[in-house]
C-alpha positions as CSV (number, residue, x, y, z in Angstrom):
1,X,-51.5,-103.2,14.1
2,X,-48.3,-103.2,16.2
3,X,-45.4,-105.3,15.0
4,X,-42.1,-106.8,16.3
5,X,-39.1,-105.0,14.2
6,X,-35.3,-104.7,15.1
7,X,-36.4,-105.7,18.8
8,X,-38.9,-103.0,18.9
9,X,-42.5,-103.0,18.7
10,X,-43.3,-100.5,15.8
11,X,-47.0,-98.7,15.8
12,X,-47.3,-98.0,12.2
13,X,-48.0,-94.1,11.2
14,X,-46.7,-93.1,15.1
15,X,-44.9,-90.4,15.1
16,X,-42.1,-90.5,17.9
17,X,-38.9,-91.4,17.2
18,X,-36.4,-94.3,18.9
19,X,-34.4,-95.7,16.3
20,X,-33.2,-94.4,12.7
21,X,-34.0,-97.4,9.7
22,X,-31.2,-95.7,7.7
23,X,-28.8,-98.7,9.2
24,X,-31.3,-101.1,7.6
25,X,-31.5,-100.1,4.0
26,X,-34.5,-99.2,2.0
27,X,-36.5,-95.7,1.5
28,X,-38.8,-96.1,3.9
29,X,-41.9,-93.8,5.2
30,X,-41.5,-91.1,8.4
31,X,-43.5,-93.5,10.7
32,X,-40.8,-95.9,10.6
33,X,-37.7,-93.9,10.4
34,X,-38.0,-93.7,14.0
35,X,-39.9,-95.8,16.4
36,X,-41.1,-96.0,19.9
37,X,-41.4,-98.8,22.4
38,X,-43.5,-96.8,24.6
39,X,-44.2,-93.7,26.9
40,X,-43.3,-90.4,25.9
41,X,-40.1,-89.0,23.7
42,X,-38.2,-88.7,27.0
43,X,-38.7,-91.9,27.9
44,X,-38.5,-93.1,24.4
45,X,-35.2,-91.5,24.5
46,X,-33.7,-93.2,27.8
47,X,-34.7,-96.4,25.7
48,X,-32.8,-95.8,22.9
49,X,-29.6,-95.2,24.8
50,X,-30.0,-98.3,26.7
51,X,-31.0,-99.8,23.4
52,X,-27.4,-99.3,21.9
53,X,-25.4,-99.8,25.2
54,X,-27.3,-102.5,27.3
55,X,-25.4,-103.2,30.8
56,X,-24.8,-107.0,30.3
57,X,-24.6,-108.6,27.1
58,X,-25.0,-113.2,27.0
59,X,-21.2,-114.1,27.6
60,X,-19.9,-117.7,26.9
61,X,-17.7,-119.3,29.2
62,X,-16.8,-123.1,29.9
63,X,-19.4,-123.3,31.9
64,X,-21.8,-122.3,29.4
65,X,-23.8,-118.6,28.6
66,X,-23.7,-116.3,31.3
67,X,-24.5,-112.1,31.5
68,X,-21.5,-110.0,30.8
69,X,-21.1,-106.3,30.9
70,X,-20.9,-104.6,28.1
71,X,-17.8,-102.2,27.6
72,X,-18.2,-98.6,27.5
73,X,-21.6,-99.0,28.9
74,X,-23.4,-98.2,32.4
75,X,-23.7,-100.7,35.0
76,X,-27.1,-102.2,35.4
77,X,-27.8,-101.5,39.1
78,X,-28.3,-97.6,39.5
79,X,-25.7,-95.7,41.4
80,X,-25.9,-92.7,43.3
81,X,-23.9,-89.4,42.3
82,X,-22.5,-86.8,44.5
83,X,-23.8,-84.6,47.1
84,X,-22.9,-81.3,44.9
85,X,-25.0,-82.7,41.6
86,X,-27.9,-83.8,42.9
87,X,-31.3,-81.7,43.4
88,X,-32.0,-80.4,46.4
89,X,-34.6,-82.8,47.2
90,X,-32.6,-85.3,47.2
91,X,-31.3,-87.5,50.4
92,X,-28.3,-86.7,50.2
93,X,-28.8,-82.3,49.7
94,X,-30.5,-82.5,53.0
95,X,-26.9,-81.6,54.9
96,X,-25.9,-79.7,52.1
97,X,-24.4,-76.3,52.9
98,X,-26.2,-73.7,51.1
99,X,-24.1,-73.1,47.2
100,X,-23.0,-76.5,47.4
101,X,-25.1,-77.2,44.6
102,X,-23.2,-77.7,41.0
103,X,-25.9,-75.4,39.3
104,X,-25.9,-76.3,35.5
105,X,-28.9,-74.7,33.4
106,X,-28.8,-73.5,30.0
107,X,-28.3,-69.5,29.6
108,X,-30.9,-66.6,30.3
109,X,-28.9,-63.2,30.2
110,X,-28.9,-60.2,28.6
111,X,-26.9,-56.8,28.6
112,X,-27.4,-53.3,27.8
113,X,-26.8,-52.2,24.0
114,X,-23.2,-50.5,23.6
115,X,-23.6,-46.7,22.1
116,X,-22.5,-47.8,18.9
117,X,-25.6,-50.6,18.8
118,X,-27.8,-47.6,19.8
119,X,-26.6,-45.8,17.1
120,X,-26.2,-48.1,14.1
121,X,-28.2,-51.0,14.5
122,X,-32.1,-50.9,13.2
123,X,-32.6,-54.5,13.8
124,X,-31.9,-57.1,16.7
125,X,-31.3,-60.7,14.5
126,X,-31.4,-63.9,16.5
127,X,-29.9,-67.1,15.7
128,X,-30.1,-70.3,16.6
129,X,-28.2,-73.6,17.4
130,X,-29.3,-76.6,15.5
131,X,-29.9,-79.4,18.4
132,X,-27.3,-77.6,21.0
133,X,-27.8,-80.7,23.5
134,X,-27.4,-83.7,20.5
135,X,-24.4,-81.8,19.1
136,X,-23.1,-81.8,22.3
137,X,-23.4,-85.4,23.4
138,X,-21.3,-86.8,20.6
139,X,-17.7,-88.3,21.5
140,X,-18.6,-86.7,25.1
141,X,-16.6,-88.5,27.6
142,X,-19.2,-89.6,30.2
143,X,-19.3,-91.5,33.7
144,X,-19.8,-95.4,33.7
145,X,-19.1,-95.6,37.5
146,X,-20.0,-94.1,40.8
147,X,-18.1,-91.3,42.7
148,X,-14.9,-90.7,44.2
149,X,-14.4,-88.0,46.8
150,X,-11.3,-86.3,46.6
151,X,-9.2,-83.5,48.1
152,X,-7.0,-81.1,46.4
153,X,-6.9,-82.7,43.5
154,X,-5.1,-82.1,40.6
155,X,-7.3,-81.4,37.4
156,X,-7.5,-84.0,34.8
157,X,-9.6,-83.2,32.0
158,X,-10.1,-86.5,30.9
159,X,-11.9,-87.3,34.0
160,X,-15.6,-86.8,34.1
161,X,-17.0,-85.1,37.5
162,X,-17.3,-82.2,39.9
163,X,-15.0,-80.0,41.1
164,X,-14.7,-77.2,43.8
165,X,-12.8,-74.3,42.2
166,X,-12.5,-70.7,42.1
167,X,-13.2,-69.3,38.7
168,X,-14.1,-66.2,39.9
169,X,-10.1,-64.6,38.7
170,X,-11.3,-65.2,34.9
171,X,-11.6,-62.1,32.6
172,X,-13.9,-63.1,30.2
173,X,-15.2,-60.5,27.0
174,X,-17.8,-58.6,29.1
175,X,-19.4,-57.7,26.1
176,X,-20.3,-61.7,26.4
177,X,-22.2,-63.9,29.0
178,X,-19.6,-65.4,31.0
179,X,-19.7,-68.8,30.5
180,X,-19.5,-70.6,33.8
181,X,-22.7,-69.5,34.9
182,X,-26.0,-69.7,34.0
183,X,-27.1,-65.7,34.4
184,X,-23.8,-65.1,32.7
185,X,-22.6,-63.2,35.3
186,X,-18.6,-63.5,36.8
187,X,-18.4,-66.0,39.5
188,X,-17.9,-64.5,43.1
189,X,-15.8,-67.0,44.5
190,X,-15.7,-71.1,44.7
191,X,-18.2,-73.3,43.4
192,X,-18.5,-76.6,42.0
193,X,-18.3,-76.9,38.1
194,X,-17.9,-79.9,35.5
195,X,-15.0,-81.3,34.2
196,X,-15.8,-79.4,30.9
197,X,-16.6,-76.0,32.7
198,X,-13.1,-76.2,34.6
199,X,-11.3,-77.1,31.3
200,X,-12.8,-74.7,29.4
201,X,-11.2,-72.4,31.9
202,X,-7.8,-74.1,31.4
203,X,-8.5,-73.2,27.6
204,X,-8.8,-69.5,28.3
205,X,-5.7,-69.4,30.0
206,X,-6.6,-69.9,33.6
207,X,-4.3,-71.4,36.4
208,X,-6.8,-74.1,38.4
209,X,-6.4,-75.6,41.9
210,X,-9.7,-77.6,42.4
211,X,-9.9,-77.9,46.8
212,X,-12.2,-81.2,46.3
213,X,-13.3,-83.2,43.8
214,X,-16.3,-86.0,42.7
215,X,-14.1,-87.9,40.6
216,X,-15.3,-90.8,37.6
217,X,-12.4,-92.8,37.1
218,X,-14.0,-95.3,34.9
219,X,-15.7,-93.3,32.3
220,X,-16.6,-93.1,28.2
221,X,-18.1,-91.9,25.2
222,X,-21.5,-93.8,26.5
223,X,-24.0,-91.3,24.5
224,X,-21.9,-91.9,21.7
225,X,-24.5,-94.0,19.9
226,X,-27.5,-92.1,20.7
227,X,-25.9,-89.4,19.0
228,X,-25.1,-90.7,16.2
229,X,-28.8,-92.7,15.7
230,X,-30.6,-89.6,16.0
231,X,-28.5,-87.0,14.0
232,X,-29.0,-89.5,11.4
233,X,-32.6,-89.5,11.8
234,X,-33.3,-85.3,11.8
235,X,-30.6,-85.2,8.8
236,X,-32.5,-87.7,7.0
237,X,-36.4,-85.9,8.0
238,X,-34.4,-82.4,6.7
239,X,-33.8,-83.9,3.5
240,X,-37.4,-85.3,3.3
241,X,-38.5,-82.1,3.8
242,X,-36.1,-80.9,1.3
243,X,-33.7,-79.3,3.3
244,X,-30.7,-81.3,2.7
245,X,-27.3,-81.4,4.4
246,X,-25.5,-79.3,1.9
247,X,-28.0,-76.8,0.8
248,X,-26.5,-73.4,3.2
249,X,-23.1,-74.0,1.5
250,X,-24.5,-74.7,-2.1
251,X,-26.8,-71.7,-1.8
252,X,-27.4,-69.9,1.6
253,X,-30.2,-67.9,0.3
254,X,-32.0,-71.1,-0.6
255,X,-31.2,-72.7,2.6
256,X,-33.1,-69.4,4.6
257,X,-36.1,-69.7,2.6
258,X,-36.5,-73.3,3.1
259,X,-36.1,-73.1,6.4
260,X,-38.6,-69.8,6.4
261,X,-41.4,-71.8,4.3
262,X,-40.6,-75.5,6.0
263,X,-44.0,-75.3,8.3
264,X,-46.1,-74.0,5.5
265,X,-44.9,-76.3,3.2
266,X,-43.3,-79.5,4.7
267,X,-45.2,-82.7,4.6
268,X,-47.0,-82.9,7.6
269,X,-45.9,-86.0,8.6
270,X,-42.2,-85.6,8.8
271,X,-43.1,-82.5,10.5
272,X,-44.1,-84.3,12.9
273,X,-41.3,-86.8,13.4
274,X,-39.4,-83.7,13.1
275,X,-40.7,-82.4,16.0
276,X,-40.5,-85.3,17.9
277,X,-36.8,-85.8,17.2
278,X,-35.6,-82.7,18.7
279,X,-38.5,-83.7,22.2
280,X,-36.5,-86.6,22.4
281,X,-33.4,-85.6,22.2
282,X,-34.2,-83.3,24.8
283,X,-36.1,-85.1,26.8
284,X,-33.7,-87.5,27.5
285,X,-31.2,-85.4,28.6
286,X,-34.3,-83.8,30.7
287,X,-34.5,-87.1,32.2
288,X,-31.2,-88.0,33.5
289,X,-32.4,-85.3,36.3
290,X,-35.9,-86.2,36.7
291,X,-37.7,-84.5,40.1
292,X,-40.0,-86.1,42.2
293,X,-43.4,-86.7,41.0
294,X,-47.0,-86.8,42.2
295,X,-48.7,-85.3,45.7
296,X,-46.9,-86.5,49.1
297,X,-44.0,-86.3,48.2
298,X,-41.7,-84.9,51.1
299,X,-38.1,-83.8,50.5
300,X,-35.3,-86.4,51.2
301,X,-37.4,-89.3,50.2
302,X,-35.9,-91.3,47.6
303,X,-38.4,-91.4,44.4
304,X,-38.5,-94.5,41.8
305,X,-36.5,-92.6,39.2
306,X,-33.5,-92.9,41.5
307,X,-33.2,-96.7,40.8
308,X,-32.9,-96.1,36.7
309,X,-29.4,-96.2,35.6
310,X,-29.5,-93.5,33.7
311,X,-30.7,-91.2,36.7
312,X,-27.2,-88.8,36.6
313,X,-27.3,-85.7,37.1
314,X,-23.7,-85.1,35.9
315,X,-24.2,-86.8,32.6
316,X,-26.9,-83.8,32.6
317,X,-24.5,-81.2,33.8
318,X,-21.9,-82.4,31.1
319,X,-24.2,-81.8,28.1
320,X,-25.4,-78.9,28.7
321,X,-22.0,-77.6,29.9
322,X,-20.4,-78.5,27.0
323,X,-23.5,-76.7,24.8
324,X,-22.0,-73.8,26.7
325,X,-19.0,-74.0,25.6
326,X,-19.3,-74.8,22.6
327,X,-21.5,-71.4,22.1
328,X,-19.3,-69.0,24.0
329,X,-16.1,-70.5,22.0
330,X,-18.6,-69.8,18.6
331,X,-19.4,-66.3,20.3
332,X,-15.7,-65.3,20.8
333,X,-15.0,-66.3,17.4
334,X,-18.0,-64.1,15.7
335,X,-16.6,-61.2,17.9
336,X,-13.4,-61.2,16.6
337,X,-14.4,-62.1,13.3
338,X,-16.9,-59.7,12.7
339,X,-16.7,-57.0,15.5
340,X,-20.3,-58.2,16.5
341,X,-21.1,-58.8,19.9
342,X,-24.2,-60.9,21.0
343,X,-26.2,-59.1,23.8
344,X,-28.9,-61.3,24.3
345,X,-28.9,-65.1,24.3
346,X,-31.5,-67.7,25.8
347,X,-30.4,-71.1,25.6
348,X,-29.1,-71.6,22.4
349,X,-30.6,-68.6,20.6
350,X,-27.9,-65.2,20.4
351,X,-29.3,-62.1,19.2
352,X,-27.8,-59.5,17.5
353,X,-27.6,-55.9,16.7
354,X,-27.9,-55.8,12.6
355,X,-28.0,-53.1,10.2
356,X,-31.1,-55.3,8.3
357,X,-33.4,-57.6,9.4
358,X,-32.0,-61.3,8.0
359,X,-29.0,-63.7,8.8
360,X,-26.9,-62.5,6.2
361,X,-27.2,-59.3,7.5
362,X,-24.8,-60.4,10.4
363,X,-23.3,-63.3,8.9
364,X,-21.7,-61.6,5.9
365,X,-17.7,-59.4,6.6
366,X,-16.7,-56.5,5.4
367,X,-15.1,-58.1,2.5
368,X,-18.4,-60.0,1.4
369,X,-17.6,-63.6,2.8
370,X,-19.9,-65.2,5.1
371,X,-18.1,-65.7,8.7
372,X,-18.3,-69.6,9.6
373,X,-17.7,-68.6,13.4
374,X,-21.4,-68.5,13.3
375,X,-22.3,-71.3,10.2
376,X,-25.7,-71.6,8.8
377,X,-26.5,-75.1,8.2
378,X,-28.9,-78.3,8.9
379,X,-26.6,-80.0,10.4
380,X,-26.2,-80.0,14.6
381,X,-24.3,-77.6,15.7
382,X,-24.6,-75.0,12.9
383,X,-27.0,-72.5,13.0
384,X,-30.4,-71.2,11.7
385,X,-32.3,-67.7,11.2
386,X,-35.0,-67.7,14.6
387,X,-36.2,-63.9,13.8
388,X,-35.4,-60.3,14.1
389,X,-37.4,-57.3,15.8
390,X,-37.1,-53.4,15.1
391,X,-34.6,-51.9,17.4
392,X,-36.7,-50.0,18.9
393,X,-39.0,-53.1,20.4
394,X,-36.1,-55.3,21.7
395,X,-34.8,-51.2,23.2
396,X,-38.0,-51.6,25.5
397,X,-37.8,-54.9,26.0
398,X,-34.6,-54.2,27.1
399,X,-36.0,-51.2,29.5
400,X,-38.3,-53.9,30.9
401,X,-35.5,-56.2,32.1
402,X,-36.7,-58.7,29.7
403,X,-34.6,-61.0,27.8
404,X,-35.0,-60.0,24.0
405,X,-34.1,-63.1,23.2
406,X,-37.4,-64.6,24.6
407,X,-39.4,-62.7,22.0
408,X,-37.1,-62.4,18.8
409,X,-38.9,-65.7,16.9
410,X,-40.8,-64.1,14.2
411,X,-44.8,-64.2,15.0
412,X,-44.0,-66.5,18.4
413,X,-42.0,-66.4,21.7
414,X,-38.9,-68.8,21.7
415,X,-38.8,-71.2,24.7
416,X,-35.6,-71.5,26.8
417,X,-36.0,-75.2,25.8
418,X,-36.2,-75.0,22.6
């Protein structure tokens, strides 16, 4: 029987998450660690966020209670974004000039091996980023406003939008994707980035001159919360499924086989709240760009997810840019660390050429030390052993123009979504 809890109906033993009970005290079972009002975990997601930043909140005044907005949160009529981030179905892509998109996907590229990989690697190791898209939400300044079109503007990295820029002068490590698109190839003249692809840029050492600009002048750390309520809830299903926060710096070794044995052995029901964790945090992020659904539909119609304040594309764009970013900063710092070069990555996966077929084997410097460039951990953001193939395999793979990263998940093919 469904029940009323925290403002929430809760469907006891129902595996899809909303809300983390660690706020409420008490050791409580995996059904109702998280919970879900209803629909899917991308929809249960987009509740959650309004959940913990509502638009209006009850207000008293002399005249008595009245609806109030809520600081740091969205309005609560729907706005539309720019011309540049929004699908090409959209009204307003119908006049748009073809690249005049700002095209933000997650990375699919791959290189050639060097000589040296050729000669000295055996093995091709991936690793992967714990919950890229959560870890990247956190603190992220966001848009709580519509628009503003502006020319020649003079980049501010505080403000959340698009802007037109030439990126294309950059020298990045070609050894490494480049990070400002999503093939990894150099840019071949203007496009339209993020705030945090553009000061990422800055970082490197670039010189900027944006020639227009989409520009949130009201903006905020509005995922903030989400963030937090869900990293609580896959720290707190790791440790139920004993994996806890700290076991990769008490004992690394122990933290690989856990993680190696978790689907044989893990209780089958935080599995499953496991699993529906990282489709929800997903899936929301998913959402804020959801396409048109259903037959008839015909380009340039508006479509019901339009009207959903939290229909933004650039709250999209930011996230995943700033997983980017985040990787390719990681990236550069393995490289320099430990001479090791990532020639494959999908998503937030990175392979690697090894000398053995484990984590370690490319984790660990000369001197014996594990790097932390690259830090195996639970936690968001730190990093897990996917799989590793014979050189040989990911060589033809290679030959092939396939990704090796696609197919270096021991026993399995890893998703660009996952």
């Amino acid at each position: 029987m469904a029940k009323l809890r925290h403002g929430f109906i809760q469907r006891q033993c129902h595996p899809l998450p909303l809300l983390s009970d660690s706020a409420f005290g008490g050791n409580v079972c995996p059904c109702s660690r998280v919970l879900t009002p209803r629909g899917s975990t991308a929809v249960s997601g987009l509740e959650l966020v309004t959940a913990l930043r509502p638009p209006t909140r009850a207000v008293r005044t002399e005249a008595g209670w009245m609806s109030g907005r809520v600081e740091g949160s969205r309005p609560k009529e729907a706005f539309d974004p720019a011309p540049p981030e929004v699908p090409d179905v959209h009204p307003l892509a119908q006049d748009r000039e073809p690249g005049g998109e700002l095209v933000t996907e997650a990375w699919d590229w791959f290189r050639e091996l060097t000589d040296d990989e050729k000669k000295t690697a055996l093995y091709a190791v991936g690793l992967d980023v714990n919950m890229a898209f959560l870890a990247a939400a956190g603190r992220l300044t966001l848009p709580l406003s519509g628009p503003v079109h502006e020319l020649n503007p003079a980049f501010d990295k505080t403000i959340p939008g698009s802007w037109l820029v030439d990126l294309s002068h950059i020298d990045t490590d070609p050894l490494l994707p480049s990070p400002f698109s999503a093939d990894g190839e150099r840019p071949t003249g203007p496009a339209w980035y993020s705030t945090v692809k553009v000061a990422y840029a800055v970082e490197l050492g670039a010189t900027v001159r944006p020639l227009e600009g989409w520009l949130r002048h009201e903006h905020g750390p509005y995922l903030d919360p989400w963030h937090k309520r869900l990293r609580a809830a896959y720290l707190e299903t790791m440790a139920a499924l004993d994996v806890p926060g700290d076991l990769a710096d008490r004992d690394p070794v122990a933290f690989l086989d856990a993680m190696a044995n978790l689907k044989a052995t893990g209780d089958p029901a935080e599995l499953a709240v496991l699993t529906a964790i990282k489709q929800t945090a997903k899936g929301t992020i998913g959402k804020m760009r959801e396409r048109p659904r259903g037959h008839g539909y015909k380009p340039g119609e508006r479509w019901p997810a339009l009207d959903r304040p939290t229909w933004d594309p650039l709250m999209r764009a930011l996230v995943i840019d700033t997983a980017t970013v985040n990787f390719h900063r990681k990236l550069r710092k393995m490289a320099a660390d430990t001479g090791l070069h990532a020639f494959a990555v999908l998503s937030d996966c990175a392979v690697f050429a090894a000398p053995g077929p484990g984590a370690l084997d490319i984790l660990t410097r000369p001197d014996g030390t594990l790097t932390t460039s690259l830090r195996l951990g639970v936690s968001p953001g730190l990093v897990k052993f996917e799989g590793s193939r014979p050189m040989p395999e990911v060589a033809e793979l290679i030959a092939d123009d396939t990704n090796p990263a696609r197919h270096i998940k021991t026993g399995g093919v890893v998703s660009a979504d996952e």
